[in-house]
N, C-alpha and C positions, 0 to 999 in steps of 0.2 A: 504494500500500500504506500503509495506518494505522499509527500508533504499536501498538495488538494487532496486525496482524496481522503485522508485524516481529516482533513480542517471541517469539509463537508460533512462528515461522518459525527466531527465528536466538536465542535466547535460551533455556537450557536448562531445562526445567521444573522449579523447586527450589521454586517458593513456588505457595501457592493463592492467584492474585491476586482482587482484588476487580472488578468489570467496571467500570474508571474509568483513565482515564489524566491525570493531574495536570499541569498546566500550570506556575501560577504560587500563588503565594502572600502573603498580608500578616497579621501576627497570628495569630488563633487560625480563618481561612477561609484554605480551599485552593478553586482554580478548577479544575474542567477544560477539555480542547479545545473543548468547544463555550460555555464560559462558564457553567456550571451553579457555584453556589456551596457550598460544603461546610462544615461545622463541624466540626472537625478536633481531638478530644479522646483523639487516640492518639498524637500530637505524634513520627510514625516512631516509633514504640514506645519513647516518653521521650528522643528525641533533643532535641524543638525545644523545650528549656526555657523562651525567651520568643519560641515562636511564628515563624510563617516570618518572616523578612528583617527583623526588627528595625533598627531604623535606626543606634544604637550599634554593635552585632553586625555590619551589614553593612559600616561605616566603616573599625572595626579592621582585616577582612580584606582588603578590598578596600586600605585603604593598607597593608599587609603586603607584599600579593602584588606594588604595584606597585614596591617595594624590593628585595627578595630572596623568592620562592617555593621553595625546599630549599636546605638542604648538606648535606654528611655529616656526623655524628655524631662525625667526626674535629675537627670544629671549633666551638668555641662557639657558641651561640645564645640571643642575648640574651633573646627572646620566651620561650622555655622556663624558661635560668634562673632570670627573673621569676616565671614560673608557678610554678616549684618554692617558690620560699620564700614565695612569698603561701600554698599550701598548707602548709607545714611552720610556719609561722604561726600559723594559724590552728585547725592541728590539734594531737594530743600526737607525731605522727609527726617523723620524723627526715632523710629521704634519697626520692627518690622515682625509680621506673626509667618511663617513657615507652616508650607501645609504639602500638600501631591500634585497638585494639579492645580488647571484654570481653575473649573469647578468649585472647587472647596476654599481658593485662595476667595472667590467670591460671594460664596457663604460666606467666610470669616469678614468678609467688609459689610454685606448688609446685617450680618448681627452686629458689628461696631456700628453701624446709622444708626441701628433703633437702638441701641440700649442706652446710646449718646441723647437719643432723644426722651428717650425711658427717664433715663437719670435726673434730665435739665428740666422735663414737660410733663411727665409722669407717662401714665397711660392714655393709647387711642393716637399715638402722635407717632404713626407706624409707615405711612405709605410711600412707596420708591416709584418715581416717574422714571420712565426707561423710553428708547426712543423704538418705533416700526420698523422693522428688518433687523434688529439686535439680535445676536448669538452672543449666550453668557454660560452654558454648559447644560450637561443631562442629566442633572438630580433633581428632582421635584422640583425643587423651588428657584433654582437655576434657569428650569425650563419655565417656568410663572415670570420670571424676571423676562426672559426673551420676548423679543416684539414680532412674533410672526406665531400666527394663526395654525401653519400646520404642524407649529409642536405642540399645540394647546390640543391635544386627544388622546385618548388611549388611559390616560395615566391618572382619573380624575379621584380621588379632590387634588384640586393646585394648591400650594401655598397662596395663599391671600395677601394682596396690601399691593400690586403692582399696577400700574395704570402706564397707558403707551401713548407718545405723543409724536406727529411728524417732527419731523427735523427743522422746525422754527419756532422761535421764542413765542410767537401769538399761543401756540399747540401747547406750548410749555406753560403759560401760566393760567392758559383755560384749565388747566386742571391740575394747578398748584388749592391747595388749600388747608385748613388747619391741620386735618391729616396728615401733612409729605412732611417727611422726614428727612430726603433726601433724592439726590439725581443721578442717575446710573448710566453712562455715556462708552459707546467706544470711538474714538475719535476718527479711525477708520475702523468700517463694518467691513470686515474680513467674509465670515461665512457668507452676512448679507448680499455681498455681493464690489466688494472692494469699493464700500462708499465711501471717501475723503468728507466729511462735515465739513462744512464754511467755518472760516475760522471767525467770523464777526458773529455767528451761532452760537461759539463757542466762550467768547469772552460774555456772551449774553448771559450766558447761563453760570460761568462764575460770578457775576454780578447777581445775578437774581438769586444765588446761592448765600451769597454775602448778605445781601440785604434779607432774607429770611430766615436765615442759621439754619439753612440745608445744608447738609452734608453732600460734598460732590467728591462724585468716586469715578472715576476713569478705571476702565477695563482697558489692561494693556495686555491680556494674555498673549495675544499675535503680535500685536507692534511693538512690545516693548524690547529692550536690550539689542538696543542696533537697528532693527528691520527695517524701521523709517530713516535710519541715515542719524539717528541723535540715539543716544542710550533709551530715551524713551520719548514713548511719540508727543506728550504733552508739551514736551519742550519747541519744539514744532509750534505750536499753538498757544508759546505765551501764555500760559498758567500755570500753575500748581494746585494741582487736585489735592481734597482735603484725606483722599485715601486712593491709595491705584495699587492696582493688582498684575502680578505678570507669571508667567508660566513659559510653558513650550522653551523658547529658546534660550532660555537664562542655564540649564542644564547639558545642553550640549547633546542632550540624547538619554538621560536618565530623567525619569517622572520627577521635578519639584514643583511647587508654586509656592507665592506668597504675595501679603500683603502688607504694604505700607502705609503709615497714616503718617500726617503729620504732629508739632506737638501737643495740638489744641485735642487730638482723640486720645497721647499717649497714654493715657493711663485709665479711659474708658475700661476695658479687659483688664481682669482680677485669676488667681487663681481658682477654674474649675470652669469661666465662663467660658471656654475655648479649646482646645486641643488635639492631638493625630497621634496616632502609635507610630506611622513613618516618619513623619516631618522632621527637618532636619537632618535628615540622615548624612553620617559623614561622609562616607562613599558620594553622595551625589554631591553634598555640599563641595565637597572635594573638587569635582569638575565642574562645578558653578563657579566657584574663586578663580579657576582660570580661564573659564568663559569670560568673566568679568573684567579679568587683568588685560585681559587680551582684544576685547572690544574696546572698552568703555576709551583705548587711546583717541585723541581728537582725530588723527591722519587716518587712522583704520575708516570712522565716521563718514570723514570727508570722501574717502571711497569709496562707501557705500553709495554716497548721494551721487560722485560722477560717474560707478557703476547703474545707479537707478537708471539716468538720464541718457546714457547711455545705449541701456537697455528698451527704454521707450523708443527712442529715435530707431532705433535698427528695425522691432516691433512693427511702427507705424509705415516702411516698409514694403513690408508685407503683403501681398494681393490676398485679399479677404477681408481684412484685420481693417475694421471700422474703427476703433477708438481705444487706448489702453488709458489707463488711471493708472497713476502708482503714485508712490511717495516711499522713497530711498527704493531698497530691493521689498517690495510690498505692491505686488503687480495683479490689475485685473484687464483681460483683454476680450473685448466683445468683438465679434464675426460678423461680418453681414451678412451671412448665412448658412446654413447649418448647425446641429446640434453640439453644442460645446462638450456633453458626456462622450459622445459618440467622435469627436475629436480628441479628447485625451486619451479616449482607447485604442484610437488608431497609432498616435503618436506613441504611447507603449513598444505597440510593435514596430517602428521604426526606431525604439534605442534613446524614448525620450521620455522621465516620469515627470508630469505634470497633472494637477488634480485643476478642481473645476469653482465657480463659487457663486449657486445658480445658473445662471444663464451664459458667464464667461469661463475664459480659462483662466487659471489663476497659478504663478508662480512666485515660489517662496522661496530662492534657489538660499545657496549658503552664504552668506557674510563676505567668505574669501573666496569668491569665483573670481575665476582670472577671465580678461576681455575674450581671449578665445574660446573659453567653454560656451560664454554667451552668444557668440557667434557662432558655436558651434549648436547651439540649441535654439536660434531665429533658422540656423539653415535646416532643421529636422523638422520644425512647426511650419517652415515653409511649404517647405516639401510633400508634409501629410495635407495642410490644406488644400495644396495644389492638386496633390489625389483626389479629392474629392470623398 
């Protein structure tokens, strides 16, 4: 029995796989079982910042794990600590809570809204505006935060207290009221569909935040730690969220997330209101520190953004390829026709992994791709569209 037909057999069908089972990796190629080579510019959808098995990246954890691989959370962890203040460092943030994932980094931030507002307001001062086409993760309440309708099934009761507003300040404060607690934003909508917000949206809503003592949370899961060309994408946008969350790519390729607030929440969370039996782990912390060390340089940044620009010019191109969006390497590219699914499957079989984000194609390639893989991946995208 094959790697498919294992998966098929004992593996519960959640994802629409691509017809490829991945071996091994180096850079910005992935191998599969039979040694077919692949150019790999979805990097696990913004996980592999620099690319499979980095040689720094694979050293840190690899001597980690052969140290110590877990404790509890009852006992220091020097790996993390470090992590924490290289971040509060180098951001305006303050405290930082350690979790697995998007998901949970975002649970840990809408329990710091309400309890912040619990504390200052008592009860009933619970409600998070969230914007239409948001993606914020797949746990109950995650899914109640998200602004799209067809993850609202299946799974009922929702978590309570979220309310969804188009992407303009009028939408925002028609349903501002003694209720909202706080505003749930991702500054570019990744899953939605690679939507870039107006940055004159965005200053709106920290002001409208300021003047009402909402809590404003930027969802940086996808965009933070480089993607947009800045360590995170708010800086892009002139604010400082009162709490922002990031995942996928701050790890290199190991499950972390977290959340940070600034110092006006830091001491909201108490022991018992919060917590993860994984979080923190040193082994990942491990290869987060040198994700960190290793991005967060200004020159590394600055070539992400003349990689972005890059990337778009070459893209635009393209015979098919109606419009791309990006912001640094953070790309959505819509077709003038044809199915974008049914293009990234083809583009598979010609030696190119790209995933999709609704209606576009959507590529997340690695941090450190060099100009030729990029041009080596407009001429594969070409090609398959040109196929038809």
């Amino acid at each position: 029995m094959n790697t498919k037909q294992q998966d098929k057999k004992y593996i519960m069908n959640t994802y629409g796989r691509y017809d490829v089972a991945l071996k091994s990796g180096k850079g910005c190629y992935a191998f599969d079982e039979d040694g077919k080579r692949y150019l790999d510019v979805s990097s696990g959808i913004g996980v592999n910042s620099l690319g499979y098995c980095d040689d720094g990246w694979v050293e840190a954890v690899t001597k980690q794990a052969a140290s110590i691989q877990h404790m509890s959370n009852y006992f220091y962890c020097p790996q993390a600590s470090a992590l924490a203040e290289k971040l509060c460092t180098l951001t305006p943030f303050s405290k930082v809570c350690f979790s697995n994932s998007g998901a949970e980094a975002n649970e840990c931030a809408i329990k710091i809204a309400r309890k912040y507002s619990y504390d200052k307001y008592g009860d009933g001062r619970n409600e998070i505006i969230t914007l239409e086409n948001s993606f914020h993760g797949r746990t109950v309440t995650t899914l109640s935060a998200t602004g799209q309708d067809i993850f609202h099934n299946y799974f009922f009761p929702f978590t309570e207290g979220f309310k969804y507003a188009q992407p303009d300040i009028d939408s925002v404060k028609s349903l501002l009221s003694g209720k909202t607690c706080a505003i749930l934003i991702e500054l570019v909508q990744g899953e939605g569909g690679v939507n870039i917000l107006d940055k004159d949206f965005v200053l709106e809503i920290r002001k409208l935040c300021d003047e009402n003592d909402l809590v404003l949370i930027a969802d940086e899961v996808q965009t933070g730690v480089g993607r947009t060309g800045r360590l995170f994408c708010c800086d892009n946008f002139g604010i400082t969220p009162d709490l922002i969350t990031c995942a996928k790519g701050l790890g290199g390729g190991l499950p972390i997330g977290l959340c940070m607030c600034t110092e006006k929440l830091s001491d909201v969370m108490q022991p018992s209101t919060h917590g993860s039996t994984f979080a923190a782990n040193p082994v990942v912390c491990a290869g987060a520190n040198y994700i960190i060390d290793t991005i967060s340089d200004e020159s590394f940044l600055d070539e992400v953004n003349k990689k972005g620009a890059y990337l778009r010019e070459k893209l635009l191109s393209v015979k098919g390829v109606k419009s791309v969006r990006n912001l640094g390497l953070m790309v959505g590219i819509e077709l003038e026709s044809g199915d974008a699914h049914d293009i990234a499957a083809k583009c598979v079989k010609n030696g190119l992994l790209i995933i999709t984000a609704k209606n576009l194609l959507r590529m997340l390639p690695p941090l450190n791709i060099t100009y030729s893989e990029l041009d080596e991946a407009v001429e594969i995208l070409n090609k398959t569209i040109q196929e038809g």
